[in-house]
N, C-alpha and C positions, 0 to 999 in steps of 0.2 A: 540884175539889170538886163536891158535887152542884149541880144549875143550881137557879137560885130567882129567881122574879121580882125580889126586891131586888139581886140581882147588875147587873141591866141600869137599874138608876135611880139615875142622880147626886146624887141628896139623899139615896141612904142609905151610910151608911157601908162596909158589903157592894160598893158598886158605884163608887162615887167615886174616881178618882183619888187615888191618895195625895199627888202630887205637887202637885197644885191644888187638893184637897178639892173636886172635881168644877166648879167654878169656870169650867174650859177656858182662864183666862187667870193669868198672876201676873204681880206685881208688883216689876219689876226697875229699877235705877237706870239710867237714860237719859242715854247722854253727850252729847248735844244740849239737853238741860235741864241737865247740867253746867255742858256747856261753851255758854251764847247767844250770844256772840260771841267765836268763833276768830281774832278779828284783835285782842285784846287779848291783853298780855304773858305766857307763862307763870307767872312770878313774883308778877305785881303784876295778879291780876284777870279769869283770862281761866277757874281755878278758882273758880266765884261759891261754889257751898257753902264752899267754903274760908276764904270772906272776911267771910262773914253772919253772924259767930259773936259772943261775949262777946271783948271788949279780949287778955284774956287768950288767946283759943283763935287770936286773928286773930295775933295775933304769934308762937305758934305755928306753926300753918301755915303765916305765911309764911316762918318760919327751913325748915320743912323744905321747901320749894319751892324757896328759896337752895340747900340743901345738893343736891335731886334736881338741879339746873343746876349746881353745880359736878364733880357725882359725874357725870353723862352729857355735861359736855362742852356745856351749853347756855345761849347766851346768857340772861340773864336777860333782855333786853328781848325777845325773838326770842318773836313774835305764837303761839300754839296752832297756826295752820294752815300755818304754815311748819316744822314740826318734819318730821324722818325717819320714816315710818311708824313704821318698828322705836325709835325714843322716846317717839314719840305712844302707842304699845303699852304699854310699861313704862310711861310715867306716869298711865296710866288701867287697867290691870289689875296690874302688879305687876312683878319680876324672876322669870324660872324659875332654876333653878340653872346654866344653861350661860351667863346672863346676867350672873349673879353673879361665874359665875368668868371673864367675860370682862372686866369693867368694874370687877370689885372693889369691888364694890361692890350693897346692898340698898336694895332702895325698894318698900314693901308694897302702892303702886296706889292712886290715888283709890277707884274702885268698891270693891272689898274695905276700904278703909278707913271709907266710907259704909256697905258690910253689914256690917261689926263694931259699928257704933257704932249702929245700927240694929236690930238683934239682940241686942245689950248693953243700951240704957236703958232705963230704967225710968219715962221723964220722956216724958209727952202732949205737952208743948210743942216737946220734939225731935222727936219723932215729925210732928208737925203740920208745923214746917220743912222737916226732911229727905224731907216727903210731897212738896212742890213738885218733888222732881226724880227721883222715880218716874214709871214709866208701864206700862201694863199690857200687855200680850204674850202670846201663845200658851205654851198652857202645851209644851214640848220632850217631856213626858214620853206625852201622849194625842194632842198636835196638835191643841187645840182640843175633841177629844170627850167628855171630861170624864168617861170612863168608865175604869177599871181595864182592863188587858189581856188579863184573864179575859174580862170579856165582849165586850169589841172580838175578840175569840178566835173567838168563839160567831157562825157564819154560815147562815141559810138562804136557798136558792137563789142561792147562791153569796155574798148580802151581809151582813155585819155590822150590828148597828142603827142605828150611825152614819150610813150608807153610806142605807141605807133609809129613816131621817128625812130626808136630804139630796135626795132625789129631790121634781121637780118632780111637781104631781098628775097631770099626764099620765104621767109615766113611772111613780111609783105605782101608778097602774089599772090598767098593763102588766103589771108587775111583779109584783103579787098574782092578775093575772086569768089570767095563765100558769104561776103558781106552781103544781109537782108536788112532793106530799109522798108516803110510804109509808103506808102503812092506819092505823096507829097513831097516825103524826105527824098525818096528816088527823082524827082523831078529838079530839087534844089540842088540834089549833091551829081547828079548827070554829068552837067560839063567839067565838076573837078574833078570826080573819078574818071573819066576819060582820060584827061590829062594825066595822074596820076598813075592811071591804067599803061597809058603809053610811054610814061619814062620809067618804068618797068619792064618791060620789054614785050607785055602782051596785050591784046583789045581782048572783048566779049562783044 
């Protein structure tokens, strides 16, 4: 589409990431705030969301932590950090189908079972809970740049605007004081590299 100043600025919805809302970071469940200590029992403690709940949800979760230990074959007492990678996997993201049909069995994943219920309620007060074992992360979709890839697209003198906000002022000064554009483009971009030029601390 046509270029327009708002493509290149993350507070407007033209330019923002869709996957962060220009943010650069989201907010995903953290299995180390899950899980605070790996040397308690799978079963009985070592899933804390699990266990912070209403009487009723506690007893829940812990039948279905019983049943993921009987379905994979794992001691109930047997501590978080003594599991097989490949079960520490299924019990914190879910079964794929080859897991399925090799185990016979389904188990939907702490994390996925946290963004269901997270994604589902309707209730501040879960929300507020379930906030304690979030953490925020780069967003996978800009890398941080918080722009859509239309305009991470869009380069002159070889860099993107990301690329060129990330330059130190010396390299800046370099950067725009060597800059060669074609007669037209030097005519469009004049009044901002002036500006530019001048909160830098030099003219040409």
């Amino acid at each position: 589409e046509e270029l327009s100043p708002r493509l290149f600025s993350f507070n407007s919805p033209w330019g923002a990431c869709a996957e962060c809302s220009g943010l650069g970071t989201i907010l995903e469940f953290d299995e180390d705030l899950i899980v605070p200590d790996p040397t308690l029992p799978v079963a009985s403690g070592a899933i804390e969301p699990f266990r912070r709940n209403g009487r009723r949800m506690n007893i829940y979760y812990s039948r279905l932590l019983r049943q993921f230990c009987r379905d994979f074959e794992v001691p109930e007492e047997q501590a978080f950090k003594d599991l097989p990678a490949k079960i520490r996997n299924i019990l914190m993201h879910g079964t794929s189908a080859k897991e399925e049909a090799q185990y016979k069995a389904y188990f939907e994943g702490v994390v996925p079972n946290l963004q269901r219920r997270w994604d589902n309620t309707e209730s501040e007060f879960v929300k507020a809970r379930m906030h304690h074992y979030l953490s925020e992360q780069p967003c996978e979709k800009c890398q941080g740049a918080r722009l859509k890839p239309q305009a991470l697209a869009v380069k002159v003198g070889g860099k993107n605007i990301r690329e060129v906000t990330g330059l130190t002022i010396e390299k800046a000064i370099e950067f725009f004081d060597t800059m060669r554009l074609w007669t037209e483009g030097a005519q469009i971009a004049a009044p901002v590299l002036k500006e530019v030029k001048s909160r830098l601390g030099f003219m040409n």
